[in-house]
N, C-alpha and C positions, 0 to 999 in steps of 0.2 A: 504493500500500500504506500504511494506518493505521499510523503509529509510536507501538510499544508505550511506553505513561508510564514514566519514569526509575527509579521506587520498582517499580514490576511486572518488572523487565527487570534489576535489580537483584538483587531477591529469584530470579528467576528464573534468575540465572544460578548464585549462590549455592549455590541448589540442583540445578541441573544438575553444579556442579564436586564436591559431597556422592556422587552417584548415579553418578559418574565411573567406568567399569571392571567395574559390575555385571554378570554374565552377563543375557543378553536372560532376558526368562522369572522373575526371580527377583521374588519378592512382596516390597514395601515397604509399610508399615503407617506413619500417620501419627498420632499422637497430637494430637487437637486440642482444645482447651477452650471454643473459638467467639473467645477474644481476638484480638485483631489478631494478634500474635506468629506464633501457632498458625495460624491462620485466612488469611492470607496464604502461610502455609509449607504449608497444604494446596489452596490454588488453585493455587500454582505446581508440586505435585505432580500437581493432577489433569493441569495443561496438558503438562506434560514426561512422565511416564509412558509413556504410549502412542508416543511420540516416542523412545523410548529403551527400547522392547520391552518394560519391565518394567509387573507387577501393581503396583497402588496401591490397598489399602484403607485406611478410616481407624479409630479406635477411638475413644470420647470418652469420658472417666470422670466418672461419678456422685459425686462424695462423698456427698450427701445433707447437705448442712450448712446449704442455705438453701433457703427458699422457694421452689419452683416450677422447682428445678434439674431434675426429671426432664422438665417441658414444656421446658427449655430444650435439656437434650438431645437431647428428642425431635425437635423440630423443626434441630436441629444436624445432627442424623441423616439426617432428609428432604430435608436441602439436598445434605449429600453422596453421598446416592442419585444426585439428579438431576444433580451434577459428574460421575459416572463411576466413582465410589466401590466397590468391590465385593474382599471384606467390607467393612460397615459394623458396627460396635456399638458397643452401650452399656453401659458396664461399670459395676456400681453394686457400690461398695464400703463397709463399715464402717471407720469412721476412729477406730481404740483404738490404744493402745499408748502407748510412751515416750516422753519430749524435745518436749512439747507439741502444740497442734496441727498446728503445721506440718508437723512433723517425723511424725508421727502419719498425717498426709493426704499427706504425701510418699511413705512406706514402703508407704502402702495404692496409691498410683498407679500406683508403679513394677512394685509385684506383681502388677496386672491385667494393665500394660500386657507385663509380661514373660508372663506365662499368655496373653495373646491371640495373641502373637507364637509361642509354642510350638502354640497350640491352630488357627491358619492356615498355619503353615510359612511365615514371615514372614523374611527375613533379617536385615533392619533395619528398626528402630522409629525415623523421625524425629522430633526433638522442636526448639519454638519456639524456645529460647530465643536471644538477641536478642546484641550486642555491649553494650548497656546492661545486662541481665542478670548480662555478665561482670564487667563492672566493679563492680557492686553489688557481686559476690560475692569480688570481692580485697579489698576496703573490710570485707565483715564479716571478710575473712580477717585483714585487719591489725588489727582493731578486736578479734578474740580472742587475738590472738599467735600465729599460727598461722606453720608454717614457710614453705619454699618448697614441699610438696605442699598447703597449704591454699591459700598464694597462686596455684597454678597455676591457682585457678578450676576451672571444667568442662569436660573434655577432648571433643574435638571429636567422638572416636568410644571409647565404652566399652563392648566386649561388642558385643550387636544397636543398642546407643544409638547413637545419627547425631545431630548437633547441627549442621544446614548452615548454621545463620542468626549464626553467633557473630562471622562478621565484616558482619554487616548490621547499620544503628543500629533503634531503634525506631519512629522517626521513619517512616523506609522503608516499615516492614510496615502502619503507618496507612495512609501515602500510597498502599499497593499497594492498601488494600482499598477506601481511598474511588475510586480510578479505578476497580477492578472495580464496582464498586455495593454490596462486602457492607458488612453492618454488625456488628463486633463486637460482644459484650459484655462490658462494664466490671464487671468484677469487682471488688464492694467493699473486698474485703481486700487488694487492693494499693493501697488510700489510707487503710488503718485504721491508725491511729498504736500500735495495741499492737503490730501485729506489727515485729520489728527490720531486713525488709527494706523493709517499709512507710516508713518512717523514712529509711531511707539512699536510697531512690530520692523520695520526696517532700523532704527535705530537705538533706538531705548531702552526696549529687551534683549536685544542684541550683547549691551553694553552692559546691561546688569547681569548676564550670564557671563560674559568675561569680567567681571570684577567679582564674583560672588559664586559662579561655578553655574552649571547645568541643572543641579537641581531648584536651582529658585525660580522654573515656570512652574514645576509641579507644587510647589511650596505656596505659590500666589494663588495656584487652583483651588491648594487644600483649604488657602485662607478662606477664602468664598465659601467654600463648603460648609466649614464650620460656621462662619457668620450666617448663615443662611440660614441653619439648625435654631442658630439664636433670635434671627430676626423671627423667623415662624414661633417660636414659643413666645416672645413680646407682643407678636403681634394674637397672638389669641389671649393674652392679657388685657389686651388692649381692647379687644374686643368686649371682652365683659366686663371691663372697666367704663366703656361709652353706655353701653346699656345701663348701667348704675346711674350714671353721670346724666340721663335724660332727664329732662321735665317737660313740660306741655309748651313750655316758651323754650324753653333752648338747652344747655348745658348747665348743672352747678356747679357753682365755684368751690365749695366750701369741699364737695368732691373731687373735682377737678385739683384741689391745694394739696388732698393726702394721697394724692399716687405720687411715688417715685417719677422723677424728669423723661425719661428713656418710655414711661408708660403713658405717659402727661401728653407727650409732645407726639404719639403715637395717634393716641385718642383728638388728640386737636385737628391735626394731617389730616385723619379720615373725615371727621365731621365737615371740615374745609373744602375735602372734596363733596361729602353731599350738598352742601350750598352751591354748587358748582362752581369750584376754582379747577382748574383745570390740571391735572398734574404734572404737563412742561413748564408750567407757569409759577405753581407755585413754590416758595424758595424757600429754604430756612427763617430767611429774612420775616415771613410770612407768618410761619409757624412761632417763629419767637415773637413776635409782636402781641399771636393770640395770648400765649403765655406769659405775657406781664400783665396781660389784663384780670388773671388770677396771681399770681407772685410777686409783682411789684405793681399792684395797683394806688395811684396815687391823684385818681381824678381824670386821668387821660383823654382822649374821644375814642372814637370809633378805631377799627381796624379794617383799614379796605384790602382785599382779599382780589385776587386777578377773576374776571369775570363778571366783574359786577357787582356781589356780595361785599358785604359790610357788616362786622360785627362789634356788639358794645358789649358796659358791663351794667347790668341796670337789677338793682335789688339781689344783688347776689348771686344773679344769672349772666349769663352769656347769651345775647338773643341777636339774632340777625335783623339788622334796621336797613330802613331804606334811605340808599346812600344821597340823594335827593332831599329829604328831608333833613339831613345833616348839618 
């Protein structure tokens, strides 16, 4: 019997521990871009699938943003026909909106891939991303000031999101495709130096692995991990701490005073978002403001909030006023 290569058997197990528990029968949708990343996490879909009863379609999105992306789809397409593929598509999206292109061609991604997965009866949507991936993404997290939910990185499973590759290096999903015979494609704007993950994976990481050795991407992955363990236990603290925290007019304060900061400022966030502040919008800045309206109240006004909401502090509550009337 041929012994499967180290990087294929790897990636493969990865994703078999991902698909762990699924009911036979249940459709898995793969999101692929033709990268290595991607493109190895859907080889070792096709081969595991049928091995563990479930559907396996994949899905590949169009942005339209360069040259000859739709031939490259297209033929992305014809390969995963002939793996065993079924659904296949090609989701071709417009890439507008806010928080620039990334962010723009991010929000356009996720919404196909979330409509494709509603539109096949898909459970879960697996996506590439890599153990180097994560660690990029604690690095922009530290490099914004972000708390411990920005440094948690990307959680493993969000919703139908499956993320089986977050403890496999990059390295891996090359070496899986070059023993299978595929051949990714290198997509230019992960070595364009304007984009800021461009930068931190062409340069940053680069430079903290040569000053601090190779294991400090898996070190930065475990970080996330573990933050993430923690963020989820806070945040279901959090949760039945807002539930306490309710009254008919808004939040109490006198509640709101005896939670711990970490709990406080959890339950504020969310409440912030039901009044609809937006979550690219709203900033620490925001959150700390709600919070001296209980911890250092001293007569203050209001706290305008992105979106339009506005909250005071009136007899011992937290009530959202109209910013108009102000």
């Amino acid at each position: 019997m041929a012994r499967i290569p180290a990087a294929v058997a790897t990636v493969r197990q990865a994703v078999r521990v991902a698909l762990a528990g699924l009911p036979r029968g249940t459709r898995v949708l793969v999101a692929c871009s033709g990268g290595a990343d991607s493109l190895a996490l859907a080889a070792a879909s096709a081969f595991l699938a049928p091995r563990l009863g479930l559907e396996a379609g994949l899905v590949t999105v169009d942005h339209r943003l360069q040259e000859g992306s739709a031939e490259r789809a297209a033929r992305l397409a014809g390969w995963a026909r002939v793996a065993g593929f079924d659904p296949v598509e090609v989701a071709m999206v417009e890439v507008t909106g806010p928080g620039g292109p990334e962010a723009a061609a991010r929000s356009a991604r996720y919404a196909a891939l979330d409509e494709a997965a509603v539109r096949h009866r898909a459970a879960v949507v697996l996506l590439g991303h890599t153990m180097d991936d994560q660690a990029e993404t604690v690095l922009l997290a530290l490099a914004r000031g972000a708390g411990p939910r920005g440094l948690a990185g990307m959680p493993v499973r969000r919703g139908r999101l499956l993320r089986p590759l977050l403890t496999v290096a990059r390295a891996d999903t090359r070496k899986a495709c070059a023993s299978l015979g595929l051949s990714p494609w290198e997509d230019p704007h992960n070595t364009d130096p304007a984009y800021a993950r461009s930068r931190v994976r062409g340069q940053a990481l680069p430079a903290l692995v040569a000053a601090l050795g190779p294991a400090v991407v898996d070190n930065l992955a475990r970080t996330a991990a573990l933050l993430g363990a923690d963020t989820a236990a806070l945040d279901a603290l959090a949760a039945e701490a807002l539930a306490t925290a309710r009254t008919e007019r808004g939040l109490s304060v006198a509640t709101l005073a005896a939670l711990g900061p970490a709990v406080r400022g959890r339950v504020l966030h969310t409440w912030a978002r039901e009044l609809g502040a937006r979550g690219g919008a709203l900033s620490h800045r925001h959150v700390a403001a709600l919070e001296a309206l209980v911890v250092d109240w001293h007569g203050q006004g209001a706290t305008h909030l992105p979106g339009g909401a506005a909250v005071a502090r009136r007899h011992g509550v937290l009530v959202r006023v109209d910013p108009d009337s102000l």
